[in-house]
PADRENTI-391825 format. One record per residue (C-alpha): residue in one letter; residue number from 1; x, y, z. Coordinates in pm, whole numbers, padded with zeros to 5 digits. Example, Ala and Ser with C-alpha at 12.3 -4.5 7.8 and 13.67 -1.06 7.14 Angstrom:
% residues 2
A:1:01230:-00450:00780
S:2:01367:-00106:00714
% end
This chain:
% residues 260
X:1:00000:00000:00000
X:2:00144:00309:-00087
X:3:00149:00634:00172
X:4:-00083:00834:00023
X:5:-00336:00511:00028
X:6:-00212:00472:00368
X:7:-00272:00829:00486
X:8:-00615:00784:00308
X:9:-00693:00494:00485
X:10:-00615:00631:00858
X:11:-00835:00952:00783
X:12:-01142:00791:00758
X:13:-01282:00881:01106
X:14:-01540:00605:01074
X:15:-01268:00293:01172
X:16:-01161:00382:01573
X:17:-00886:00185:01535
X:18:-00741:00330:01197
X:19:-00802:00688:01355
X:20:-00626:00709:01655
X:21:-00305:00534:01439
X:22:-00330:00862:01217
X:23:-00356:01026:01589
X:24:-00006:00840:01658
X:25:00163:00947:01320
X:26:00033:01301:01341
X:27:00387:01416:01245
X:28:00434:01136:00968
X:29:00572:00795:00940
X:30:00931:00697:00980
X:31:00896:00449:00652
X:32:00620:00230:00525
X:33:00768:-00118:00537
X:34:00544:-00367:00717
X:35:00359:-00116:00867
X:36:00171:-00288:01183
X:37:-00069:-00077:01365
X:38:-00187:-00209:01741
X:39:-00416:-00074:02010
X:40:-00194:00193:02137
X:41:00105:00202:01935
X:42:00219:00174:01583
X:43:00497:-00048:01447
X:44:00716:-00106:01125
X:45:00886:-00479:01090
X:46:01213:-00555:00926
X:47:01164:-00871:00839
X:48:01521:-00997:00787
X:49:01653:-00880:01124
X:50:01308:-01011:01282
X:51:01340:-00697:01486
X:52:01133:-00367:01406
X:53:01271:-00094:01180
X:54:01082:00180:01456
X:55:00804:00190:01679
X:56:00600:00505:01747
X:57:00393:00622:02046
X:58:00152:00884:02166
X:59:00195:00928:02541
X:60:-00033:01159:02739
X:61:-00051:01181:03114
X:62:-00367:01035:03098
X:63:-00212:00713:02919
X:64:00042:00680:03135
X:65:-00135:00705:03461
X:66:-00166:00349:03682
X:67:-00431:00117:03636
X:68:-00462:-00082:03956
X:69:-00703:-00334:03763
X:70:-00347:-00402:03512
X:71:-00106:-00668:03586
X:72:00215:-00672:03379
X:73:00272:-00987:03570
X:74:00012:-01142:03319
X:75:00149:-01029:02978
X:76:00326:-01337:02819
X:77:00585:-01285:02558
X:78:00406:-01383:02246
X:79:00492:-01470:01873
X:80:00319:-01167:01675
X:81:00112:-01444:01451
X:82:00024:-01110:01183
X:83:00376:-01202:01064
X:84:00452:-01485:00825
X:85:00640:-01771:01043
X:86:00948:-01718:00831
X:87:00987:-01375:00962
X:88:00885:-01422:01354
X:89:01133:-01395:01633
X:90:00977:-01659:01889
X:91:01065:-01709:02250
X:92:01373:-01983:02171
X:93:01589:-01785:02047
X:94:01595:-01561:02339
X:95:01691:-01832:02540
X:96:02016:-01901:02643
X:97:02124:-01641:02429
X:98:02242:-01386:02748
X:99:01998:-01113:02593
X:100:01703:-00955:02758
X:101:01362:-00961:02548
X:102:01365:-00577:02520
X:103:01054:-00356:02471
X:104:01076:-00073:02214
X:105:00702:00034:02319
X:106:00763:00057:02667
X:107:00510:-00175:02840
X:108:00506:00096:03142
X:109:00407:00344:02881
X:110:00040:00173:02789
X:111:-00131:00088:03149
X:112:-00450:00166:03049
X:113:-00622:-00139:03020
X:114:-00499:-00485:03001
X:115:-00503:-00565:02628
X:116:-00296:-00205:02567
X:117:-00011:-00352:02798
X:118:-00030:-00727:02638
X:119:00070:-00612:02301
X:120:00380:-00437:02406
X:121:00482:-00808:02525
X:122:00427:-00929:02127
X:123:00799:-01040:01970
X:124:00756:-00777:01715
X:125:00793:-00521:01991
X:126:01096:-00684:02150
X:127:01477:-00689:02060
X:128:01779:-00825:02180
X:129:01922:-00587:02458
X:130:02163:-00652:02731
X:131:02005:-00768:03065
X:132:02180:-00577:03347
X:133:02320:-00225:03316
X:134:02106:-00146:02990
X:135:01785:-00273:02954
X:136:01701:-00350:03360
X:137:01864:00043:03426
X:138:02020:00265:03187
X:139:01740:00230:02852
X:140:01464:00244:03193
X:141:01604:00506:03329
X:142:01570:00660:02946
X:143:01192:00516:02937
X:144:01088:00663:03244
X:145:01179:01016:03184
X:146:00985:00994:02852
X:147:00708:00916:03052
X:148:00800:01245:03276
X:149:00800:01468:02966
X:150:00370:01396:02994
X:151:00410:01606:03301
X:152:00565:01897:03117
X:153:00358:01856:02762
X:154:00021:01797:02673
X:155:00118:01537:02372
X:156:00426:01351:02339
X:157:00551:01140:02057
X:158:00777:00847:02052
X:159:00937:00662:01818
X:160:01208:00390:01922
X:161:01425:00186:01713
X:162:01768:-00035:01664
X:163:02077:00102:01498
X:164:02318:-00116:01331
X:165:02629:00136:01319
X:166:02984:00064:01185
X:167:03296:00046:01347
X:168:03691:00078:01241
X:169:03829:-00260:01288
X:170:04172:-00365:01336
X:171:04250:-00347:00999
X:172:04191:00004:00946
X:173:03892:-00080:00806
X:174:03495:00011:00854
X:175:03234:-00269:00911
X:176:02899:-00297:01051
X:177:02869:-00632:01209
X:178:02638:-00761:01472
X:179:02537:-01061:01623
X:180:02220:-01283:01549
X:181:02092:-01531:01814
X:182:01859:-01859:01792
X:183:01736:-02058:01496
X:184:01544:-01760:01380
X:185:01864:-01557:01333
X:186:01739:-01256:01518
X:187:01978:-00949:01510
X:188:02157:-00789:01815
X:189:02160:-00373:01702
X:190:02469:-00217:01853
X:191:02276:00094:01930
X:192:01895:00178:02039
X:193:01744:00529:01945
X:194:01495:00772:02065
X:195:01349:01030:01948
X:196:01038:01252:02112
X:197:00841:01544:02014
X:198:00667:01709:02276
X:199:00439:01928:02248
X:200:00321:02215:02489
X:201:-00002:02346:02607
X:202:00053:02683:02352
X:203:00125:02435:02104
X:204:00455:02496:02082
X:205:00706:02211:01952
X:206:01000:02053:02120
X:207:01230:01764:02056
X:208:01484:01561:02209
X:209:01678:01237:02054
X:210:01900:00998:02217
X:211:02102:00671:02092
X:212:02239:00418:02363
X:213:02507:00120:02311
X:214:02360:-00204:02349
X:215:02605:-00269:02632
X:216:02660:-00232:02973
X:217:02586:00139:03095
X:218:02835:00294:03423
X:219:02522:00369:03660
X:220:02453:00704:03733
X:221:02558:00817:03364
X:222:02332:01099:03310
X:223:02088:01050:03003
X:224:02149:01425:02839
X:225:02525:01212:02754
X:226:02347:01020:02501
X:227:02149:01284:02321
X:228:02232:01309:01962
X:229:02157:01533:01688
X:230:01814:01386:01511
X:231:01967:01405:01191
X:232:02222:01144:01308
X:233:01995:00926:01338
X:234:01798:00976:01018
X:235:02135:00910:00844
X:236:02248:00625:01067
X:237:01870:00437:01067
X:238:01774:00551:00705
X:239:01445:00704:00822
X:240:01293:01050:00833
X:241:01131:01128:01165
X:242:00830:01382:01195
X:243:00884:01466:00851
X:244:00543:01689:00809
X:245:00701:01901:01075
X:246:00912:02171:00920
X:247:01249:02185:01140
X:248:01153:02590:01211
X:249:00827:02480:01376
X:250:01018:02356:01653
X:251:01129:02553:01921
X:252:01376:02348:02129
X:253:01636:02037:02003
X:254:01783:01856:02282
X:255:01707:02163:02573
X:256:01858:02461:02299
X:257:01689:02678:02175
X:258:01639:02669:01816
X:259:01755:02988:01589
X:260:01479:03130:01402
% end
């Protein structure tokens, strides 16, 4: 399906489901590859890594709040069965392989009902991150003051991702190489992005982007170390994020104010 069908399609106000995904993408889509759209979050698949290409978000304080009738410790990690079995991760080749099953929708971030916070535990949603002193700390730490930022704006967007970047070897020369774990050949990304657009109650427009080493994290390490600029990560991921907002419309990159 092509974007403009796409954009057609999620404009149609009579299909809930379809209209609150154009309410995620307000700013636009990353890319339009495998494009999988959920109750609360939107997702694009790359299905020879068998890890997503991005997830996107739209967090409000109201989303975010607790739900005492929600029990993460019900969500089971699950095979996302709208994906051909060629292309699935599954729950073997996580295991044994010394890598968390790490959310890119952070399951914290949909506690609004039950079903929101079960599809953040689907495969799709999940990558290979280290366990201790990443995912279990330094990427939370990251995660919860996204969730923060819905204290300070009235709408704020998400979208998550793996990076695959290079690195001089010993040779003197560049390579991108990663590892793949279980049958299913899922990839490890060396890096995991952010990037968020907040957005204030005068409807002003700020952003702030982030990309973290898939390794373990000195605690304490302030986040604002790992805060990149976005077009970085455009380059480095091959995506264009909130590309129907014109760069001038926003008023703050990263905390600095933006030159008009």
């Amino acid at each position: 399906m092509s974007c403009v069908h796409i954009l057609d399609a999620l404009s149609q106000p009579n299909d809930t489901l379809w209209f609150y995904c154009f309410q995620i993408m307000r700013f636009g889509f990353p890319g339009l590859e495998n494009v999988r759209s959920f109750d609360d979050y939107v997702l694009s698949y790359d299905r020879r890594n068998r890890v997503a290409y991005w997830v996107f978000e739209h967090l409000t304080k109201e989303s975010v709040a607790s739900n005492d009738a929600v029990d993460r410790a019900k969500c089971e990690f699950t095979e996302d069965s709208s994906l051909h079995p060629f292309f699935r991760s599954n729950n073997s080749d996580y295991k044994g392989s010394g890598f968390d099953r790490g959310h890119l929708a952070a399951a914290g971030n949909h506690r609004l009902n039950q079903r929101h916070v079960d599809q953040t535990f689907l495969l799709s949603n999940m990558a290979p991150q280290v366990g201790r002193g990443f995912n279990r700390d330094s990427w939370n730490t990251l995660e919860k003051h996204v969730r923060k930022l819905t204290k300070k704006y009235i709408n704020v967007y998400v979208c998550t991702g793996p990076l695959y970047l290079p690195r001089k070897e010993a040779d003197g020369k560049t390579y991108v190489k990663y590892q793949v774990i279980g049958a299913s050949n899922v990839a490890v990304p060396t890096h995991f992005f952010k990037v968020v657009v907040g957005e204030t109650d005068s409807k002003e427009l700020e952003m702030e982007a982030y990309v973290m080493p898939n390794q373990i994290i000195q605690d304490k390490t302030p986040i604002t170390v790992f805060q990149v600029p976005p077009e970085s990560i455009e380059r480095a991921a091959g995506l264009l994020f909130f590309d129907r907002i014109s760069r001038d419309k926003i008023k703050k990159i990263n905390g600095r104010e933006m030159k008009s």
